[in-house]
C-alpha positions, 0 to 999 in steps of 0.5 A: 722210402716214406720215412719221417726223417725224408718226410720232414726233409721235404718239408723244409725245402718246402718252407724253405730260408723262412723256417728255421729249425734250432735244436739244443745239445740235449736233444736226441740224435734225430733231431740233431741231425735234422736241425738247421743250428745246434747249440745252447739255449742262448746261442740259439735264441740270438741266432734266431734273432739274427737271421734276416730271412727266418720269419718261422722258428721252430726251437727244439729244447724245452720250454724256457729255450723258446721262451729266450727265443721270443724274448729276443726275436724281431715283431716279424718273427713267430717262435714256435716250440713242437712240446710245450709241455717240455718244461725245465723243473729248474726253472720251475723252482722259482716261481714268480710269487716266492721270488716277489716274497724273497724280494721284498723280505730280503730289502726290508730287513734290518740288516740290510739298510743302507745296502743294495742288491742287484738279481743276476738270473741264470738263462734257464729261467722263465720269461717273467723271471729275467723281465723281474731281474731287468726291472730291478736292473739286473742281468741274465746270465750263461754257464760260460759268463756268470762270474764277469755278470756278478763282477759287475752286479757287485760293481754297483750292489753289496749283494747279488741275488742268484736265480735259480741253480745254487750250484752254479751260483756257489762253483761260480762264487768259488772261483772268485775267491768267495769264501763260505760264509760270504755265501748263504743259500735262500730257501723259499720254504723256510721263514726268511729264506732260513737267512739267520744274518746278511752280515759279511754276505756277498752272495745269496743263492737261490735253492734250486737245482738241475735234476739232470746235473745232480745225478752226478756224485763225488761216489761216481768221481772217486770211482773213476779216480780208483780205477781210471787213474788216467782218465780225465772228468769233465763236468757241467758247472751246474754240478755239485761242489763236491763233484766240480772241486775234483773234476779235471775241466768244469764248464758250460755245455759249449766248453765240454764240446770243445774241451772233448774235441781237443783232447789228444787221440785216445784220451779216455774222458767221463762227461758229466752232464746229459746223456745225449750230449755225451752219446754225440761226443762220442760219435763225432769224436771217434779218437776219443774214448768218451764215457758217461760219468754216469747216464742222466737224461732229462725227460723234459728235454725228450718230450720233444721227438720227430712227430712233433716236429713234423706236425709242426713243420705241416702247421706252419706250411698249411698256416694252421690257425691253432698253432700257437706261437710262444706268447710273449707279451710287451710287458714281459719281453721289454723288461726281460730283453734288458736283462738280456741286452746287458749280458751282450753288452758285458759280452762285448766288453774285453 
């Protein structure tokens, strides 16, 4: 039978190891099935960067994913992205001209003399956004590791500046034994950020947020707690504090992975984080009774589907010249793959 799913099969055995196709945890099941590695966006850039045979990547996620891809990829590699309409309206809050302005505004206070900051920016960020985080020698961080980059930031600054999810940030800041007043929030429309004193603060976060992580309430936790009293909750750290303080396990998308295929047999467990994801955890863990807290899906990340894959996978076999690769000028990438090559290093530190 001539189905797109045989059509893109055939496909890859044509264009065979030199093609890599990655798709991301959220991404819908088809293309899941269909993928050569699937994983979180960083997992899957620097596998891509490390395969020897792959010279094509075709990166299934949204558009700051294959933007990581190309950061860390070789000369002789090209990352190419099936949608590159698939933004991430995260990533979006932080634009290039109001990170400058909070740059400059921040160190030129007078109440910040004699101090220092160090940027640490969250992966679901655009390129220019780590190349300014390794100019100002900072460093890109993951959900799984942002408490050991600010450990380190605040080794060599009093301040660290967090891009772009606050609430990644503050669970984050949390769990180090912050307390509030030693966090303030950066708001790029207000006059000075809305920062009224640096004074005792340690840790200043960026206004921004995952629409798909905030669809999750404490109304949705306290309604499991009522009526699934025995049910765990498990939660993306880019959640609100009010939602990760009650939930029974908080971590990155590979931890709830992990997390859930663990529990014993007949564990009931509310995911919350992107419904696609959940609906996967669901399949492959039968022994488990795998709820959504509530169901988010990102539309962004479902802009990319089996048409657009296929199409991509034929412009790459027939060397099409209007295909383009995901651009990632020198001035961009160097600087950005510092800020990225100091995440590995802390990474390998025990």
């Amino acid at each position: 039978m001539d189905t797109i799913e045989t059509r893109i099969l055939n496909l890859k055995k044509e264009l065979g190891p030199q093609t890599l196709i990655l798709g991301h945890h959220y991404q819908r099941a088809g293309i899941v099935k269909l993928a050569d590695r699937i994983g979180d966006s960083f997992g899957l850039a620097k596998a891509a960067s490390e395969s020897r045979e792959a010279k094509n990547i075709v990166f299934c996620g949204v558009r700051f994913m294959a933007e990581s891809a190309a950061i860390l990829c070789r000369d002789d590699q090209r990352v190419y992205h099936p949608e590159p309409e698939a933004g991430c309206p995260m990533a979006d809050m932080a634009p290039m001209d109001s990170v400058e302005y909070a740059w400059k505004t921040l160190t030129s206070r007078a109440d910040f003399a004699g101090r220092s900051m160090s940027p640490v920016t969250y992966m679901n960020s655009h390129a220019p956004l780590k190349a300014f985080t390794g100019r100002h020698g900072g460093v890109v961080c993951t959900s799984s590791n942002a408490a050991k980059t600010m450990e380190w930031a605040w080794a060599k600054s009093d301040l660290v500046l967090f891009f772009p999810d606050e609430h990644l940030g503050r669970n984050t800041g949390k769990a180090m034994g912050l307390k509030d007043s030693e966090m303030k929030i950066w708001y790029p429309s207000k006059p000075d950020g809305g920062i009224d004193s640096l004074n005792g603060v340690r840790l200043l976060l960026w206004n921004g947020h995952c629409p798909v992580h905030m669809k999750f309430t404490l109304r949705d936790v306290n309604f499991i707690r009522e009526h699934f009293p025995n049910a765990k909750i498990a939660v993306h750290p880019e959640c609100t504090e009010e939602v990760v303080s009650r939930a029974d396990a908080v971590g990155s998308t590979e931890f709830l992975v992990n997390y859930i295929s663990k529990l014993p047999a007949k564990t009931q467990v509310f995911v919350g984080t992107e419904i696609n994801l959940v609906d996967r955890l669901r399949r492959e863990n039968p022994q488990i009774r795998v709820e959504a807290l509530f169901r988010s899906l990102c539309p962004t990340m479902y802009k990319v589907n089996l048409q657009k894959l296929e199409r991509t996978l034929i412009s790459i076999r027939e060397g099409d010249q209007n295909l383009e690769a995901v651009p990632m000028p020198p001035e961009i990438k160097n600087p950005a793959r510092l800020a990225l090559e100091q995440m590995l290093k802390l990474q390998g530190m025990n």
